[in-house]
mmCIF file of the C-alpha atoms, coordinates in Angstrom:
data_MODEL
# 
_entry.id   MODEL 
# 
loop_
_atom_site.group_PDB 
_atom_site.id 
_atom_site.type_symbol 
_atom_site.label_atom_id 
_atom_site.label_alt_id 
_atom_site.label_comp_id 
_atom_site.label_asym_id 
_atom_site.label_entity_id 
_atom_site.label_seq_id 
_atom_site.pdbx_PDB_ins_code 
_atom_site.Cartn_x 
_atom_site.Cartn_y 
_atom_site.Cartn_z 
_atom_site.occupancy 
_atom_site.B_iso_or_equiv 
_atom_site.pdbx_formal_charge 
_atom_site.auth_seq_id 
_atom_site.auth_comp_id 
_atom_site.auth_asym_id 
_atom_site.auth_atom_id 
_atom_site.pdbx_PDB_model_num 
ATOM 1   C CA . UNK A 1 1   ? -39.463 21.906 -41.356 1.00 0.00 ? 1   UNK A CA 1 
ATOM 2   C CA . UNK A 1 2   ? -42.873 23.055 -40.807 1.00 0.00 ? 2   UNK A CA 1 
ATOM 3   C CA . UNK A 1 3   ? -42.608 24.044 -36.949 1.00 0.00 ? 3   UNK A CA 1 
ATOM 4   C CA . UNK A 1 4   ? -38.855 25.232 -37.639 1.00 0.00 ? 4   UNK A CA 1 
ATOM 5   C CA . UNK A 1 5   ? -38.609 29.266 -36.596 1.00 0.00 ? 5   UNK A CA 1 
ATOM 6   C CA . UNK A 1 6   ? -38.403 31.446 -39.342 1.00 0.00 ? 6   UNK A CA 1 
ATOM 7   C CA . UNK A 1 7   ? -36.836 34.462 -40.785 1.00 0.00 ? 7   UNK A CA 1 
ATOM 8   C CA . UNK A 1 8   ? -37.124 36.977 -43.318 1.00 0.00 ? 8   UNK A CA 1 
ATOM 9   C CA . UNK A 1 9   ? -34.209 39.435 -44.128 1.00 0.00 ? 9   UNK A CA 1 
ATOM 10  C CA . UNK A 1 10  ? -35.387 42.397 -46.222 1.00 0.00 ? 10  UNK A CA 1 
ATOM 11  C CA . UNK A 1 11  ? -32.512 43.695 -48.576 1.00 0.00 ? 11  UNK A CA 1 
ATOM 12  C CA . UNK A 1 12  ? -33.077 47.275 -50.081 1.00 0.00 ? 12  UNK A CA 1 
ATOM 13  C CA . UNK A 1 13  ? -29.316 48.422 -49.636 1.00 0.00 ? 13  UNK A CA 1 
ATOM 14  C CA . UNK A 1 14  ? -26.882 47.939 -52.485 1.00 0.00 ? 14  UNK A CA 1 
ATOM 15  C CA . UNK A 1 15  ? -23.969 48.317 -50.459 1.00 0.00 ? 15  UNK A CA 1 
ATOM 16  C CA . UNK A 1 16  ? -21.746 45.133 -50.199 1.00 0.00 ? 16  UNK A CA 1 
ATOM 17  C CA . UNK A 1 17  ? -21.181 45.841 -46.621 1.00 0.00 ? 17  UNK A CA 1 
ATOM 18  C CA . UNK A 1 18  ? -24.987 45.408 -45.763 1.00 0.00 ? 18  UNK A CA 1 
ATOM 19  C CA . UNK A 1 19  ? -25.894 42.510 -48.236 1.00 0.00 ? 19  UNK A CA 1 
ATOM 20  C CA . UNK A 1 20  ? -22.974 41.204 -46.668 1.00 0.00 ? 20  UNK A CA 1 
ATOM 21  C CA . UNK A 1 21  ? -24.333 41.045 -42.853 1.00 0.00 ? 21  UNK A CA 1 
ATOM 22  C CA . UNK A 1 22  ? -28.242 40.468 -44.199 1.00 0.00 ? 22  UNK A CA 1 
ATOM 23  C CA . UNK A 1 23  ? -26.614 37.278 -45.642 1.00 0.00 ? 23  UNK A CA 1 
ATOM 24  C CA . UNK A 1 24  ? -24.118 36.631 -42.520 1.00 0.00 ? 24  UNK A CA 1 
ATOM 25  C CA . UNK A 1 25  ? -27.073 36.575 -40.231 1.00 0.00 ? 25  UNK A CA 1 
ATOM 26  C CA . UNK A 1 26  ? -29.747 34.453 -42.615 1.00 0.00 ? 26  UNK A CA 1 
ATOM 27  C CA . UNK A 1 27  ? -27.014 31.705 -43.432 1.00 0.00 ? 27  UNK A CA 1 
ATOM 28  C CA . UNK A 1 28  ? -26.158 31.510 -39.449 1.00 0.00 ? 28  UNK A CA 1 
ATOM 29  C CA . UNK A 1 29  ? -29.997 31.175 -39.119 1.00 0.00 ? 29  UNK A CA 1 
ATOM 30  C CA . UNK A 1 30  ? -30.264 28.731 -41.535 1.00 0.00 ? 30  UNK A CA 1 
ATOM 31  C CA . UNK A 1 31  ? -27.210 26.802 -40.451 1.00 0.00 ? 31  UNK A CA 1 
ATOM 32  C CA . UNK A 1 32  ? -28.696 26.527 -37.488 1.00 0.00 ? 32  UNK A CA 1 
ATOM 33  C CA . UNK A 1 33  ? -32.241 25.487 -38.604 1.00 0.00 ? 33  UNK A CA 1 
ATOM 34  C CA . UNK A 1 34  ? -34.710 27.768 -38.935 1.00 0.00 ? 34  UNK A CA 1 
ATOM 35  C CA . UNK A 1 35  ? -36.213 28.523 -42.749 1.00 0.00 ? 35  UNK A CA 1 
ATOM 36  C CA . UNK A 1 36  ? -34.782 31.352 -44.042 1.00 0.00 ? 36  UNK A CA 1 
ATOM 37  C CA . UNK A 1 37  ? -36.691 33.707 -46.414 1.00 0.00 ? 37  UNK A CA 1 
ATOM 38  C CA . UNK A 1 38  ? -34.967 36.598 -47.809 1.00 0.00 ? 38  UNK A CA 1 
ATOM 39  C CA . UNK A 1 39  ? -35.696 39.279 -50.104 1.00 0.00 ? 39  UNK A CA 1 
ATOM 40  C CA . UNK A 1 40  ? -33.587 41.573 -52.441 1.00 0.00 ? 40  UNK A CA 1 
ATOM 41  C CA . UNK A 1 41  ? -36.118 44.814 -53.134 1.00 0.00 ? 41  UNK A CA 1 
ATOM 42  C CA . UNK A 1 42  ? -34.963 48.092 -54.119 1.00 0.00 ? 42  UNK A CA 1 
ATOM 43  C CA . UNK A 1 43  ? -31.070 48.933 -54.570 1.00 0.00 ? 43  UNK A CA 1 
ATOM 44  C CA . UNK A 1 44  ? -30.329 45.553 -53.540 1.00 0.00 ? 44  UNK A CA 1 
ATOM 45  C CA . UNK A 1 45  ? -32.015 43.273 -56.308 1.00 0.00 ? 45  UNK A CA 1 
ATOM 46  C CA . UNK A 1 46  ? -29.617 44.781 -58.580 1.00 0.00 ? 46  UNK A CA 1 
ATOM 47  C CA . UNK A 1 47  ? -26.838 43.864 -56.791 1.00 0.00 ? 47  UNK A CA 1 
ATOM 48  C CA . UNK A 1 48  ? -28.408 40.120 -57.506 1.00 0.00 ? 48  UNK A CA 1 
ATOM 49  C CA . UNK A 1 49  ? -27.855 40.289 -61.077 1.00 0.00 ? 49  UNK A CA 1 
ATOM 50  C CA . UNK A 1 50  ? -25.086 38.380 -62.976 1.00 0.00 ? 50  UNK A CA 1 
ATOM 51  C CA . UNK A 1 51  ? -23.864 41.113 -64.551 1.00 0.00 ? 51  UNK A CA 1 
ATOM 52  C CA . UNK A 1 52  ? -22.578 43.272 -61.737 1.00 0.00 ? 52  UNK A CA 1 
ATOM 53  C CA . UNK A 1 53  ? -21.177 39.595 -59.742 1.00 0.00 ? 53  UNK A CA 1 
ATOM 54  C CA . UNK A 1 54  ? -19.192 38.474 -62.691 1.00 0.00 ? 54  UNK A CA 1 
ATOM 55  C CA . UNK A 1 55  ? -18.114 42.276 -63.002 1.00 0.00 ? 55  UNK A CA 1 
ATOM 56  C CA . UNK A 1 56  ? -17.767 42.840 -59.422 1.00 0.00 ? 56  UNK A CA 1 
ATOM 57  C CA . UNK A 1 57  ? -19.007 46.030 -60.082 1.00 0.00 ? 57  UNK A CA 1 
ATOM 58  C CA . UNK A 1 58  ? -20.636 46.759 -56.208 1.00 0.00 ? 58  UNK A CA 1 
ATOM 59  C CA . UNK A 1 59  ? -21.565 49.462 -54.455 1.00 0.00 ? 59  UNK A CA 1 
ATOM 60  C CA . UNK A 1 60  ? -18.837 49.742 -51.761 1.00 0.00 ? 60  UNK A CA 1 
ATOM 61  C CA . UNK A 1 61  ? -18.185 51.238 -48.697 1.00 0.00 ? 61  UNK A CA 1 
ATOM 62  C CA . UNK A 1 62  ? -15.123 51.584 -46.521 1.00 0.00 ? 62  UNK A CA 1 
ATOM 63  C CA . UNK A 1 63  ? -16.216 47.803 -45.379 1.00 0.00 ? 63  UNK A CA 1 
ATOM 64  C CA . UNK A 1 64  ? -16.961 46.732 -48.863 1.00 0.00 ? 64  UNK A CA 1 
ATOM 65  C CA . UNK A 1 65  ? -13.608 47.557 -50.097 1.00 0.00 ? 65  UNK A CA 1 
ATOM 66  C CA . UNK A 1 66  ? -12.130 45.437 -47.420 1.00 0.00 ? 66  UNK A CA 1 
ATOM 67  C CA . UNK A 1 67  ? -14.253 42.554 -48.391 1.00 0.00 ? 67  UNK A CA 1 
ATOM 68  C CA . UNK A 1 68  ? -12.650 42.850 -51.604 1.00 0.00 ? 68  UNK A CA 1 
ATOM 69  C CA . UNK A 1 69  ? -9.337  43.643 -50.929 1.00 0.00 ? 69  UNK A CA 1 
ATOM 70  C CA . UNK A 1 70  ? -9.490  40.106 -48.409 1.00 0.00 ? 70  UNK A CA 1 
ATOM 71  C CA . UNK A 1 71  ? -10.969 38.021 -50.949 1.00 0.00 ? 71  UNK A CA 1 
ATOM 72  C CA . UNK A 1 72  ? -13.918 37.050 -48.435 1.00 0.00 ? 72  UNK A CA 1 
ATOM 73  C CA . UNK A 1 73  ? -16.748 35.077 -49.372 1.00 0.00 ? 73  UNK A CA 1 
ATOM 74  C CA . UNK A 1 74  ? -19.384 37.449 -50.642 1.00 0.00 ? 74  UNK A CA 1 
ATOM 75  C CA . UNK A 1 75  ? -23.431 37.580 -50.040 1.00 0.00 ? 75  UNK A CA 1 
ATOM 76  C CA . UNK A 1 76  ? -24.175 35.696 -53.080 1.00 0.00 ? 76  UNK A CA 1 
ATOM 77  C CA . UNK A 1 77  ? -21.495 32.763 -52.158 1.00 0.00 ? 77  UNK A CA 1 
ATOM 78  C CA . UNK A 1 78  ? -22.673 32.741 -48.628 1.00 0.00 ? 78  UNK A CA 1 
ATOM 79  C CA . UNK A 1 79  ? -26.330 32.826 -49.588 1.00 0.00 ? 79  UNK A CA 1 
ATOM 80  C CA . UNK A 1 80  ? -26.062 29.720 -51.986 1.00 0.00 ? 80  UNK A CA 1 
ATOM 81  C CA . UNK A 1 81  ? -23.801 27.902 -49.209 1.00 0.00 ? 81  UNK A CA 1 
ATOM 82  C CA . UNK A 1 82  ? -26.123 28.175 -46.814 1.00 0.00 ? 82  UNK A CA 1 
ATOM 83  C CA . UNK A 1 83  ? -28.721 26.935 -49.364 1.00 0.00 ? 83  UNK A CA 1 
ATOM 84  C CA . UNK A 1 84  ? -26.992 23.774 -49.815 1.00 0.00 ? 84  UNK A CA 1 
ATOM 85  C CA . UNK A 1 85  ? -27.026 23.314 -45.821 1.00 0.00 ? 85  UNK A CA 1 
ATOM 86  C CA . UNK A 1 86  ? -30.511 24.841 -44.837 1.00 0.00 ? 86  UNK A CA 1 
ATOM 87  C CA . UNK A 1 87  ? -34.115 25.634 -45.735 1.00 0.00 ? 87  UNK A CA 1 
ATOM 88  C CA . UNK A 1 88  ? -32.643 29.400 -47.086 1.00 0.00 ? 88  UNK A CA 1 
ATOM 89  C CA . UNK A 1 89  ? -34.677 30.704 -50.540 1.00 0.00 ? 89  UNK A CA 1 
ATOM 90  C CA . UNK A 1 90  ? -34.369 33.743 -51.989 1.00 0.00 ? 90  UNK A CA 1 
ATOM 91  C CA . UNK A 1 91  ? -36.875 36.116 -54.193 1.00 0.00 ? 91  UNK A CA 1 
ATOM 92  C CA . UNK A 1 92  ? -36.212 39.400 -56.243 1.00 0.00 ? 92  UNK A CA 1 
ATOM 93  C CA . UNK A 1 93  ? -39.198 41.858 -55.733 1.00 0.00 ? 93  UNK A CA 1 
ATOM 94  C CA . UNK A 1 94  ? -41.020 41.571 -59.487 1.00 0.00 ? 94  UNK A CA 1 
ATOM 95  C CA . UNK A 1 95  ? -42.276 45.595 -58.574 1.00 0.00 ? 95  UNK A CA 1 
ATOM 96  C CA . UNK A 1 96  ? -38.125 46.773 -58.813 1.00 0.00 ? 96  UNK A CA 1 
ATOM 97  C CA . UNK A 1 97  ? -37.576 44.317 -61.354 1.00 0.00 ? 97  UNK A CA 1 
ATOM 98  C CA . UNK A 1 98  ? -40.550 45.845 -63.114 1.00 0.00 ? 98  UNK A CA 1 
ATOM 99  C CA . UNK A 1 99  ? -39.511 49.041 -62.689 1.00 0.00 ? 99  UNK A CA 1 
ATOM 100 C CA . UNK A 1 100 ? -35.651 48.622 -63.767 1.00 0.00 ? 100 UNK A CA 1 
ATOM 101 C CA . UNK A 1 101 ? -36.720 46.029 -66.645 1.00 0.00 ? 101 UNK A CA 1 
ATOM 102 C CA . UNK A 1 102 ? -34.690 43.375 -65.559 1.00 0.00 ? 102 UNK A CA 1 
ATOM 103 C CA . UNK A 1 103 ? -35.994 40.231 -66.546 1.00 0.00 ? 103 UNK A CA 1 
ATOM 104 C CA . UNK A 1 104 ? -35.687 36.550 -64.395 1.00 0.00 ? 104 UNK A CA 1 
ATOM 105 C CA . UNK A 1 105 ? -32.622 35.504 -66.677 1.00 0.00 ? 105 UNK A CA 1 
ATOM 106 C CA . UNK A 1 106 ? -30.766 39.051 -65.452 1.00 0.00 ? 106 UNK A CA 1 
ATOM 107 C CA . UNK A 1 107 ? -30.434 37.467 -62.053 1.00 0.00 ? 107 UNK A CA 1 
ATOM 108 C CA . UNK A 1 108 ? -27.953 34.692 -60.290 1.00 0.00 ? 108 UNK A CA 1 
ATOM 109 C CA . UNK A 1 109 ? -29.169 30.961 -60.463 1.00 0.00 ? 109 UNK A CA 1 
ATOM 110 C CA . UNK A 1 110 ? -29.894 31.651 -56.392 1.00 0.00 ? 110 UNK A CA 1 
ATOM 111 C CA . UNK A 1 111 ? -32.764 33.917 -57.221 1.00 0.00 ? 111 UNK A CA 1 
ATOM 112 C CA . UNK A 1 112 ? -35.650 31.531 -56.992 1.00 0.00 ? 112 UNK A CA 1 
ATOM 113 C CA . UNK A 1 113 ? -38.176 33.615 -58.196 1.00 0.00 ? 113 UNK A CA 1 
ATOM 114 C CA . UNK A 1 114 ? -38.898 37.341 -58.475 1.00 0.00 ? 114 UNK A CA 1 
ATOM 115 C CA . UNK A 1 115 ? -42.343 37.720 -56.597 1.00 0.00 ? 115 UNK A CA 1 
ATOM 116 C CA . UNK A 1 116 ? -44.326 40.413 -55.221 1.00 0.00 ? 116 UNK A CA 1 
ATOM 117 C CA . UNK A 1 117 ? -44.611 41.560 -51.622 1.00 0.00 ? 117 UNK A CA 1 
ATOM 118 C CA . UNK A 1 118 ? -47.975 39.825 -50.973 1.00 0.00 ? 118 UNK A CA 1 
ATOM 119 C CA . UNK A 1 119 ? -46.339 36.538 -51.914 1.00 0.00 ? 119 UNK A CA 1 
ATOM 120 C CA . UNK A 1 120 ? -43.264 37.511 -49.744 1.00 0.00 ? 120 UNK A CA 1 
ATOM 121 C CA . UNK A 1 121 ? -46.222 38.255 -46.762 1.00 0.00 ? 121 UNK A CA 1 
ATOM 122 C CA . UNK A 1 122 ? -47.574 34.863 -47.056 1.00 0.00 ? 122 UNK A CA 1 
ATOM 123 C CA . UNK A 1 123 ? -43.831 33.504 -46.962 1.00 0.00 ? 123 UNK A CA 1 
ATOM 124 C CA . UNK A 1 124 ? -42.743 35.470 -43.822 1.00 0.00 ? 124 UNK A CA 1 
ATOM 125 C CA . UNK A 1 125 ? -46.389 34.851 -41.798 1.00 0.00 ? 125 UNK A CA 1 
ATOM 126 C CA . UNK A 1 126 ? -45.034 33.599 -38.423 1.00 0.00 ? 126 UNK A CA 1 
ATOM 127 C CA . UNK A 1 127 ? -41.141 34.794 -38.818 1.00 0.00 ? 127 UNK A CA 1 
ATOM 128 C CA . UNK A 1 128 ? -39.281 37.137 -37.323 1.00 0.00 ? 128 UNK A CA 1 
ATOM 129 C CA . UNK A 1 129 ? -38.127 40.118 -39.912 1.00 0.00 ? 129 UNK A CA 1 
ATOM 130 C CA . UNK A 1 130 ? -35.177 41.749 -40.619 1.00 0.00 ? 130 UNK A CA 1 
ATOM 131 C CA . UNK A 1 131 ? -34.458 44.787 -42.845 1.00 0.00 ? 131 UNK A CA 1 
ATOM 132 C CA . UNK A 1 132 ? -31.178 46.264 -44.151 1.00 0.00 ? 132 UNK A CA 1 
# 
């Protein structure tokens, strides 16, 4: 999938509601066959961690409470479903891991790797990019 268009998505939001349309939009892409590249920096990596998933314990808004209340399909599920059906791959930024001493264990199986943004550079060269 070499000459497939790309696309980065840049999470630094923690709130459900945004992780939730950064992984709507890179599972459509990947769906539809371009490689997907996302990364969870900032407030957002920690919303990657088993922990708060198996807690539920997210940062909601008046969205995110809805996408509880409706038992929808949440960022991580999508994320990993569109994994299974695409080139999709997502990295934890090792600089916020660093800094909140989480560790590569700390985070869901779809974490690939925690990397730094140079490495996430050389991933996106040539893709379109997205932040939320």
């Amino acid at each position: 999938m070499d000459d497939a268009p790309k696309l980065s998505v840049v999470l630094l939001s923690p709130e459900l509601s945004k992780l939730h349309a950064g992984a709507l939009m890179a599972s459509v892409a990947a769906s539809s066959g371009m490689t997907v590249n996302v990364f969870a920096s900032m407030g957002a990596l920690g919303q990657f961690r088993r922990q708060v998933v198996e807690e539920r314990r997210f940062v909601v808004d008046e969205v995110g409470r809805e996408l509880l209340a409706k038992d929808v399909p949440l960022f991580h599920r999508m994320l990993a479903d569109a994994r299974d059906l695409g080139d999709l791959h997502v990295y934890g930024c090792a600089m916020a891991a660093d800094l909140m001493g989480w560790r590569d264990e700390d985070f869901l199986d779809l974490v690939e790797d925690v990397i730094g943004v140079a490495a996430f550079f050389g991933k996106s060269e040539g893709a379109q990019v997205i932040t939320i």
